[in-house]
C-alpha positions in Angstrom: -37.5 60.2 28.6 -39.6 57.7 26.9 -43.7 58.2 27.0 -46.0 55.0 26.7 -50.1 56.1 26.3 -52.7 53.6 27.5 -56.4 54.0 26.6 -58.8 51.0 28.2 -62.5 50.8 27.5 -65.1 48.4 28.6 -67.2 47.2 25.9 -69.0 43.9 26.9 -69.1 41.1 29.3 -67.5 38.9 27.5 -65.2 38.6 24.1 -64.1 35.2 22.5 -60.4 35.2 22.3 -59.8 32.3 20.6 -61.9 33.4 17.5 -59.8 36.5 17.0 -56.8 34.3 17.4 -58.0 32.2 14.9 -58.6 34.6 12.6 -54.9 36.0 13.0 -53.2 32.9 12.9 -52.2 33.0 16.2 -51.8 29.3 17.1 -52.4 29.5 21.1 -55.3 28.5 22.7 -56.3 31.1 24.8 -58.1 30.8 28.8 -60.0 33.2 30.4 -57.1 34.6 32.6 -55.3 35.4 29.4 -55.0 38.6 27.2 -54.8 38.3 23.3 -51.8 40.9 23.1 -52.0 42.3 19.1 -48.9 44.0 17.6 -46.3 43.8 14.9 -47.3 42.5 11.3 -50.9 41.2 12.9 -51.5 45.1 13.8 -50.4 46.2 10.7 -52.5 44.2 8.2 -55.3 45.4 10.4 -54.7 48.6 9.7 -53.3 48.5 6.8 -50.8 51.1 8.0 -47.4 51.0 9.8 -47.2 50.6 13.6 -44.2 51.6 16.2 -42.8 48.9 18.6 -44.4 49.7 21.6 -48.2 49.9 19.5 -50.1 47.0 20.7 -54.0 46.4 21.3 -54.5 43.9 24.4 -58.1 42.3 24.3 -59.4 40.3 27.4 -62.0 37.8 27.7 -63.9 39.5 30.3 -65.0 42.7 27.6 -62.3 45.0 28.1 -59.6 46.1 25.0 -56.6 48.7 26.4 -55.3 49.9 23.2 -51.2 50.7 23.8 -49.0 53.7 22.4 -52.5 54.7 19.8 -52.7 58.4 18.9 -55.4 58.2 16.0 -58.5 57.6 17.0 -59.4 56.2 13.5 -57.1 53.8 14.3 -59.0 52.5 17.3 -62.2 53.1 15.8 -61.4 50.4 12.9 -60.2 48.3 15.9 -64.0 47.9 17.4 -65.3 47.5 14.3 -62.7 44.6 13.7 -64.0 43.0 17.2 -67.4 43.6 16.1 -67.6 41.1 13.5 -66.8 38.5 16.1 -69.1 40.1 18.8 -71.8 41.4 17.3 -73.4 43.2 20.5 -70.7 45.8 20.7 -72.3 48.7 20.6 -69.5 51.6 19.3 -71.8 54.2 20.4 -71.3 53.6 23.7 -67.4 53.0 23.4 -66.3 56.4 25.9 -68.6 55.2 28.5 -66.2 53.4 30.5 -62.8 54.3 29.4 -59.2 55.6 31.5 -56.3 56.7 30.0 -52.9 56.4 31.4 -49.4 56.7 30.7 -46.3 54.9 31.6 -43.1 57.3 31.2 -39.9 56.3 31.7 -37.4 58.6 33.4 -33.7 57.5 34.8 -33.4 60.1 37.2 -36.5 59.2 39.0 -37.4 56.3 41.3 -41.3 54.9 40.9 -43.7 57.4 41.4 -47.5 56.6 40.3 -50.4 59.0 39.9 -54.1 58.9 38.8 -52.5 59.8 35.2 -49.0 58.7 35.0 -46.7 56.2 36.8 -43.1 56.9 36.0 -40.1 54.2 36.3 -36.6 54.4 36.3 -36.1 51.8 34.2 -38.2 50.1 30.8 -39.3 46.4 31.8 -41.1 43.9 29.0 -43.7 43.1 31.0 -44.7 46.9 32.1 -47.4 47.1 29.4 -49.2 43.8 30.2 -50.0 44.7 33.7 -50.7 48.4 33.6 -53.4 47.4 30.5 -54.6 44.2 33.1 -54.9 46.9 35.3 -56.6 49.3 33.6 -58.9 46.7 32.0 -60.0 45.4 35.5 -60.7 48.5 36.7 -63.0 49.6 33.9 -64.7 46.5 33.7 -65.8 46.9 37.3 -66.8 50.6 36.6 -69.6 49.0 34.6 -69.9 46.3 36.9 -70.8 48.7 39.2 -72.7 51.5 36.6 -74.9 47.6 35.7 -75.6 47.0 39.5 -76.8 50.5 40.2 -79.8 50.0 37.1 -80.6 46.3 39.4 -80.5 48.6 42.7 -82.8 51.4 41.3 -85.1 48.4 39.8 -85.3 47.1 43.4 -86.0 50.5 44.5 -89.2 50.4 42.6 -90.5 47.1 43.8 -89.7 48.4 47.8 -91.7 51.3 47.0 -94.7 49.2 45.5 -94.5 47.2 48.3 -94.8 50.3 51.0 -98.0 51.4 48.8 -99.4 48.5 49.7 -98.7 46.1 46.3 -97.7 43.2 47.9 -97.4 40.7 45.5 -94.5 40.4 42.9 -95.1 37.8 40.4 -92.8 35.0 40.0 -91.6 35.7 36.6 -90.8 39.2 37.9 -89.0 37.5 40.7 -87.3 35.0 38.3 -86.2 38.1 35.7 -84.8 40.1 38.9 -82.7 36.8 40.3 -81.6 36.1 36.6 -79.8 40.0 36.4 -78.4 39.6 40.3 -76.7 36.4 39.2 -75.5 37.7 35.9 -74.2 40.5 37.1 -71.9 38.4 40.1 -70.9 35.9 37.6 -70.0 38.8 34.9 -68.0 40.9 37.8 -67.1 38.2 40.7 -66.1 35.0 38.8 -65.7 36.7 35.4 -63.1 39.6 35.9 -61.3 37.7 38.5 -59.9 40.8 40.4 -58.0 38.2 42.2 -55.9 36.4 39.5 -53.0 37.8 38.9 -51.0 37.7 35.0 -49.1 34.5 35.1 -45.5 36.8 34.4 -46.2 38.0 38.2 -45.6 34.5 39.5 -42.5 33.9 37.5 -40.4 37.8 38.0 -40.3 39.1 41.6 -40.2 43.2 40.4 -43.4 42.4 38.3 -45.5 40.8 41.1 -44.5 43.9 43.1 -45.4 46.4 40.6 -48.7 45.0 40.1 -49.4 44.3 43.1 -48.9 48.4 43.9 -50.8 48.7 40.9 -53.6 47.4 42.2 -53.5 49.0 45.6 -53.3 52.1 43.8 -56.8 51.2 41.9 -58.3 50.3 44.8 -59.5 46.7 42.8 -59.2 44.7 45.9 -61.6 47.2 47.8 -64.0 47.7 44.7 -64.0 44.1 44.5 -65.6 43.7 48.1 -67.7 46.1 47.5 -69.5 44.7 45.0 -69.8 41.7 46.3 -71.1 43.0 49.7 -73.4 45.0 47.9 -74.4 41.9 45.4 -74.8 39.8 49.0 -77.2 42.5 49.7 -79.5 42.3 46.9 -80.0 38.6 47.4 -80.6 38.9 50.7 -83.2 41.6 49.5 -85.0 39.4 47.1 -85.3 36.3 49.7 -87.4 38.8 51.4 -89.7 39.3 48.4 -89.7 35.9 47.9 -91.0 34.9 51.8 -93.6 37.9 51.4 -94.8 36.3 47.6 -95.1 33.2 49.2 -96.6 34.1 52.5 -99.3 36.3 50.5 -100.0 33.6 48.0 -99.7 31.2 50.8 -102.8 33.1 52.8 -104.3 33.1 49.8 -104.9 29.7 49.5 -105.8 29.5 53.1 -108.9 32.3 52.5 -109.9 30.1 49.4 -110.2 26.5 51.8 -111.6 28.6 54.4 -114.4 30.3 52.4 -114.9 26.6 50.6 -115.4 25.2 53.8 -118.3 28.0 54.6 -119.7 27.4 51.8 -120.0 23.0 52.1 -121.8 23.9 56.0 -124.0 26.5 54.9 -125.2 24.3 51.6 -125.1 21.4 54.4 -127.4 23.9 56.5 -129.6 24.6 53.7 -130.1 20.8 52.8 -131.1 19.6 56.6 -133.4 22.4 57.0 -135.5 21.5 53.5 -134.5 25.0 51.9 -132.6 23.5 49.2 -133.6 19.7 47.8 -131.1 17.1 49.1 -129.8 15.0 46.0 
């Protein structure tokens, strides 16, 4: 029976591939739906240490790194701090906030079988680690998705309440800030993560588009995925409504402005035709 650990974290919205490449002399040019899989000698002269043959660190462009077969937690620290040099907002301090742990064991006498902790094969296939750490990645990527829309929900909880107190108006910039985070967050969760892409080895081996695709039932990513977009549908639909009251409000303002002008031209016409105030 052979034991493979996964540990995935989510540590920023978005990680430039091809600069670590680079810098590993990996000659590939890397796209979004690609993972920069680190083993072998590249892994070793990271860590200046010797590393197994299923030890691998998978990075992905969309912020998440699932670290495979690693039992020191040195090891992974000196990882981040590796990224860090090429993305310098990586915070370390909040490296457990969205993490999952997994394992992959491999057992003869049993068929499939997949848990929240463990899914366990008959049979040891190459591409096994890519799509349980594409997996796992996805999914803690949209934990934070979903931990960042919760802070935009709570902030549009404030301006609701405001608004039943009486305060009416929302300025434009706070409008504008609001928008910005809504459409930050859809493009760092929606287009971003691309739930719906699926590793290219999927399209090319019949077992692995199956297994992933169970994989990803299992996760619930399809379903999460919906969710947040329903939810992100909602907050738009929220902030068109501030939006029509802003404009409505400043809107009667203007009107209150012309109207009191207006009184004020007859009455100074008044004034003039009854001799109370020189004509000019």
């Amino acid at each position: 029976m052979t034991n493979i650990t996964f540990k995935a974290l989510a540590m920023t919205n978005e990680i430039d591939l091809n600069k670590i490449a680079i810098h590993c002399g990996i000659p590939k040019k890397y796209t979004w739906e690609q993972p920069l899989i680190i083993r072998n000698n590249i892994l070793k002269s990271i860590y200046q240490s010797t590393v197994d043959e299923f030890q691998q660190v998978m990075v992905f462009s969309f912020g998440s790194i699932v670290f495979v077969n690693h039992t020191s937690a040195e090891q992974m620290t000196f990882f981040l701090k590796f990224i860090q040099t090429f993305e310098p907002e990586i915070d370390l301090l909040q490296s457990n906030y969205f993490t999952d742990d997994y394992n992959l064991r491999i057992d003869e006498s049993n068929r499939m079988e997949m848990t929240d902790e463990v899914v366990i094969v008959a049979e040891y296939e190459f591409f096994l680690p890519e799509l349980i750490s594409t997996i796992l990645a996805k999914s803690v990527a949209l934990e934070k998705a979903e931990e960042q829309l919760s802070k935009i929900q709570d902030h549009l909880e404030l301006m609701i309440e405001r608004i039943e107190k009486g305060k009416l108006r929302v300025s434009n910039k706070e409008l504008a800030r609001t928008t910005a985070k809504i459409v930050r967050h859809e493009f760092n969760t929606l287009a971003y993560i691309m739930i719906l892409d699926k590793p290219e080895v999927t399209w090319i081996h019949q077992s692995a588009n199956q297994f992933y695709d169970e994989m990803m039932n299992f996760f619930e990513l399809n379903d999460r995925y919906k969710i947040l977009k329903s939810k992100t549908d909602i907050l738009y639909h929220i902030m068109e409504g501030f939006s029509d009251i802003s404009h409505s409000i400043r809107g009667l303002f203007v009107e209150w402005i012309v109207v009191i002008l207006i009184v004020i031209e007859v009455a100074l016409t008044v004034l003039q035709i009854t001799g109370l105030i020189p004509s000019h």
